[in-house]
C-alpha positions as CSV (number, residue, x, y, z in Angstrom):
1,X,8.4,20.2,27.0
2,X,7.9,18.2,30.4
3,X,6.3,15.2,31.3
4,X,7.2,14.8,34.7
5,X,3.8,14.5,36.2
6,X,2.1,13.6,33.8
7,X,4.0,10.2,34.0
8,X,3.2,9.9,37.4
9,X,-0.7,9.7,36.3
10,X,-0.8,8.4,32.9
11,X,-1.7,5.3,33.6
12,X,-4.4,6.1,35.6
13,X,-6.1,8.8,33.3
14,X,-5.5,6.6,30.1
15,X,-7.3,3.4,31.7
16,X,-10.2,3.9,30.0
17,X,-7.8,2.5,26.9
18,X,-8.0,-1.0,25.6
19,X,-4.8,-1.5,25.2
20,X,-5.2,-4.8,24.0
21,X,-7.7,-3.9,21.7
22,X,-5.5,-1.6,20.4
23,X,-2.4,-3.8,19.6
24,X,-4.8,-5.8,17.8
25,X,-5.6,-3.1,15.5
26,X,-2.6,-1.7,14.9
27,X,-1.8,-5.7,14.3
28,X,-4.0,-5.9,11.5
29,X,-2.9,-2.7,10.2
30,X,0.3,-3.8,9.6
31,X,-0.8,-7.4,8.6
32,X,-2.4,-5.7,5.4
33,X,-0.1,-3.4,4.6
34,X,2.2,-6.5,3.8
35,X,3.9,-6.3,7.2
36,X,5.2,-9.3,9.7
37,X,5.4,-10.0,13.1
38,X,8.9,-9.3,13.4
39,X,11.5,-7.1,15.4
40,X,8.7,-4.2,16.3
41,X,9.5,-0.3,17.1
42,X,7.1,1.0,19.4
43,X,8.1,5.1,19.0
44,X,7.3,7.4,22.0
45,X,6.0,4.1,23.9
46,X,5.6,6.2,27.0
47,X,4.9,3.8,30.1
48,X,4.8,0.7,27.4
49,X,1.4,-0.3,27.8
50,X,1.2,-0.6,24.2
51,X,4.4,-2.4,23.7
52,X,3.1,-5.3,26.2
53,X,0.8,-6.5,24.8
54,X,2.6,-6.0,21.1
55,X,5.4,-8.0,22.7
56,X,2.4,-10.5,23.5
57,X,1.1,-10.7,19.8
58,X,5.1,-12.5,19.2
59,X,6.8,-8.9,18.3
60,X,10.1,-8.3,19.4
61,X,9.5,-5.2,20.7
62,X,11.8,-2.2,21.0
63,X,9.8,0.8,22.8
64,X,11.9,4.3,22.4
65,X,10.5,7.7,24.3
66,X,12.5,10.9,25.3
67,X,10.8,11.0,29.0
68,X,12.8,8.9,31.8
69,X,10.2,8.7,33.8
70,X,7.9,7.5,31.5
71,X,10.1,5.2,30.9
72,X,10.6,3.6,34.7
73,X,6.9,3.4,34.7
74,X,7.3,1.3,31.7
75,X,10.4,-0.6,33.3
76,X,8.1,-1.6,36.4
77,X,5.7,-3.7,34.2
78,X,6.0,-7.0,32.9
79,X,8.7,-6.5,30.0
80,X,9.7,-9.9,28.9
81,X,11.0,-9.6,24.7
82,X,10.6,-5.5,25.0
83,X,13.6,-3.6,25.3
84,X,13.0,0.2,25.9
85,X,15.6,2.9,25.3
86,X,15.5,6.7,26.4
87,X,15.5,8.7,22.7
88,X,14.3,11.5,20.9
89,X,11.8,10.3,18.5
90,X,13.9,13.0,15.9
91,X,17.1,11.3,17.2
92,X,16.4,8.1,16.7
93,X,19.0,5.8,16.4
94,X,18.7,2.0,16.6
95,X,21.0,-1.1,17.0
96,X,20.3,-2.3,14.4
97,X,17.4,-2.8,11.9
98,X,13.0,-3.2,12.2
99,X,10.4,-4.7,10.3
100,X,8.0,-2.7,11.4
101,X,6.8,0.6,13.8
102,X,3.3,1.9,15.2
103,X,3.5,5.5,16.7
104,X,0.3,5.6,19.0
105,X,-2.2,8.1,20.6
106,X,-1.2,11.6,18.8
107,X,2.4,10.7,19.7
108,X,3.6,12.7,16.6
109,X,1.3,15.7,16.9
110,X,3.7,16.6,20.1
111,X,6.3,17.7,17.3
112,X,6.8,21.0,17.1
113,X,7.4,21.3,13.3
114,X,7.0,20.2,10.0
115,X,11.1,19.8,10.1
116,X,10.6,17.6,13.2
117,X,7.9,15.8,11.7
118,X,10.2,15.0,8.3
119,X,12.7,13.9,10.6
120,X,10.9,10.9,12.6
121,X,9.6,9.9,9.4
122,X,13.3,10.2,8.0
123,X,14.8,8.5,10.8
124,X,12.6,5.4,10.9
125,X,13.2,4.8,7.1
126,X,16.6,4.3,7.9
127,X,16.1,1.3,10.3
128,X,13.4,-0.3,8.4
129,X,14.1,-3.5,6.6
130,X,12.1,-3.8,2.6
131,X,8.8,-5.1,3.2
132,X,8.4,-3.2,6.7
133,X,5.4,-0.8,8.1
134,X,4.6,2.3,9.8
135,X,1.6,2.6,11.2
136,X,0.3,5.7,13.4
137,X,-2.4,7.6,14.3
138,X,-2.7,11.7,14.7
139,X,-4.8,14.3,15.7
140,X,-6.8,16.3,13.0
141,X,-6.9,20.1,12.3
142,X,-10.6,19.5,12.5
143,X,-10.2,17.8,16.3
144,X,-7.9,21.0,17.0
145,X,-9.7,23.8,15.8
146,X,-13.5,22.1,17.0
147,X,-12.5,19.4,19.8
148,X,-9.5,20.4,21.7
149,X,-9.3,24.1,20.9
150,X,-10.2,26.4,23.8
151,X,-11.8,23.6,25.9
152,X,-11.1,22.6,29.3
153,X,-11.3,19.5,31.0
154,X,-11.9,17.7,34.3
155,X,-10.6,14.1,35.3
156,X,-10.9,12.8,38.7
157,X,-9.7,9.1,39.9
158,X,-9.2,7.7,43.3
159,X,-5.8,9.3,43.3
160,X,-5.5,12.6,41.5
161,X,-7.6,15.0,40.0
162,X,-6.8,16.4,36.7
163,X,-7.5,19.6,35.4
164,X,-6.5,19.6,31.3
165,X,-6.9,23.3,29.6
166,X,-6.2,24.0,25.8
167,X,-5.8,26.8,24.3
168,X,-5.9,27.2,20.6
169,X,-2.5,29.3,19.0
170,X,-4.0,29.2,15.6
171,X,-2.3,27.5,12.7
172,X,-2.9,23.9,14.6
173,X,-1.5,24.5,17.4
174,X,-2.7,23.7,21.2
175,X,-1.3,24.5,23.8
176,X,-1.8,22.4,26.7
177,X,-1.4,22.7,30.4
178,X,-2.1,20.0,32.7
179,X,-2.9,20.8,37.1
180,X,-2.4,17.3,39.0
181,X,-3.9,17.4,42.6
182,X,-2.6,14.3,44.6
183,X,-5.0,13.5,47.0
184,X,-2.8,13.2,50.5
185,X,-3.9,12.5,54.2
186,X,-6.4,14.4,56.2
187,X,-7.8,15.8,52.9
188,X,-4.7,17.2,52.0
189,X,-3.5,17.9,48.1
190,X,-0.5,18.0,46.4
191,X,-0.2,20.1,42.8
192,X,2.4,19.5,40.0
193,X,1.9,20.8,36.7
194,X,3.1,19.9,32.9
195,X,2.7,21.7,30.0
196,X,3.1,21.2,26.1
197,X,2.0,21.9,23.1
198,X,0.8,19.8,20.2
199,X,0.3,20.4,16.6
200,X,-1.9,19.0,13.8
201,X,-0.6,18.7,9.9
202,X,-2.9,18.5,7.0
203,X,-3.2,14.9,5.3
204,X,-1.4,15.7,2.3
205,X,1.7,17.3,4.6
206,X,1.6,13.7,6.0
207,X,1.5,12.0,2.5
208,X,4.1,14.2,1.2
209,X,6.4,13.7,3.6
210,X,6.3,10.1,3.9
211,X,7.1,9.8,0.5
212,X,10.2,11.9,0.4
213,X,11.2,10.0,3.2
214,X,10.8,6.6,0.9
215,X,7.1,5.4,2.0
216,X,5.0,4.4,0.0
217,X,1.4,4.7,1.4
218,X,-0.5,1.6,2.2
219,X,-4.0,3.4,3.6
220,X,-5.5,6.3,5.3
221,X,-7.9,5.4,7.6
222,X,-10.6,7.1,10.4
223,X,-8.9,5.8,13.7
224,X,-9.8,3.6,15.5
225,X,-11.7,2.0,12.8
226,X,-11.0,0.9,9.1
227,X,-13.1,2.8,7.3
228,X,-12.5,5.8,5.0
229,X,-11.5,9.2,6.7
230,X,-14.4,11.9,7.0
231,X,-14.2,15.5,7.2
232,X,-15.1,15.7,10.5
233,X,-12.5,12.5,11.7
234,X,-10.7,13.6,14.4
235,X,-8.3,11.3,14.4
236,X,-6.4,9.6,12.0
237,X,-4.4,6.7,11.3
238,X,-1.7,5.9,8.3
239,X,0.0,2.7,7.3
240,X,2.8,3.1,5.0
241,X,5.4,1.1,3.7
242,X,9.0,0.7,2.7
243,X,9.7,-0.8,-0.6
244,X,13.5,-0.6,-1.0
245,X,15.1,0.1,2.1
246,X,18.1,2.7,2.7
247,X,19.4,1.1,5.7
248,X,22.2,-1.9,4.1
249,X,25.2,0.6,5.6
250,X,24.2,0.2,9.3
């Protein structure tokens, strides 16, 4: 999968995000799940919008994603007690331990598999400390087969317009493709494209594998609130925690 341009825009076709807001929340997640404000793992952190104002909360911040240049997006901004480190969210591999990690804004539902899937959650068992949360949010089947599906979308900002089609492959699966049109001089465009593909897992594929990967789960709720999921939620958001940790060898 490529992110190239999409990096280029994120930041201007995700503005409408309270970032902020959103450290907060995952914030309190982990606060009553047990958690601390300790060394922090922000996985697939993208241009770290959500790792800056994390690091501002008093986490020390790590911030991990596979795409270099969403990653010298994040590099340009203010990045004071955040390192960030070009990884494989299935590959992770830290320096040392966490007491906690948040996976933001269907960052897992960009996994191909289930197998991937089992991995990340496998992977940041191993580096977390007792005690120590995951929180994340993902995409429903219900926001995939009803939402996304074979919808198309149009966003237009002072710089680019975006043209974002889906198409549904079935078996919670979207595939995406994103058309960028940089607006130049004398009315001139530019176009670059990305494509990927994401995919949605029932709840209990979620619960399940957590626990085999030694989390026990803290709460389920309908993101970006606290409140109990609903059928139609098309987004959701899981807190789960590590009781005794695997990770003494590293």
């Amino acid at each position: 999968m490529s992110y190239d341009a999409f990096a280029r825009y994120y930041d201007e076709l995700t503005a409408n995000i309270d970032y902020p807001a959103l450290a907060r929340y995952y914030d309190s997640i982990i606060a009553a799940c047990g958690g601390r404000r300790g060394i922090l793992l922000d996985l697939a952190c993208g241009t770290g919008s959500l790792s800056v104002p994390l690091a501002g909360l008093g986490y020390d911040v790590i911030g991990t994603d596979a795409s270099p240049e969403m990653l010298d997006v994040a590099m340009s901004k203010p990045h004071e007690g955040i390192q960030y480190l070009c990884q494989d969210m299935t590959e992770l591999d830290m320096f040392g331990t966490i007491d906690a990690a948040v996976c933001a804004l269907d960052s897992l539902n960009h996994l191909g598999s289930e197998e991937e899937l089992r991995d990340v959650f496998g992977r940041v068992a191993l580096f977390m400390n007792s005690g120590g949360v995951f929180a994340f949010d993902v995409n429903t089947p219900y926001k995939h087969e009803h939402v996304l599906a074979d919808s198309t979308f149009v966003y237009e900002t002072e710089k680019v317009f975006c043209v974002w089609e889906n198409e549904y492959a079935g078996s919670g699966v979207t595939d995406i493709q994103l058309d960028f049109f940089e607006r130049g001089d004398n009315d001139t465009y530019t176009r670059s494209s990305d494509d990927f593909s994401e995919t949605a897992w029932e709840r209990s594929v979620i619960e399940r594998l957590l626990a085999d990967a030694g989390f026990e789960l803290c709460a389920v709720y309908d993101y970006p609130t606290l409140g109990a999921p609903k059928e139609t939620s098309e987004k959701l958001t899981f807190a789960a925690r590590i009781v005794n940790s695997k990770n003494r060898e590293i």
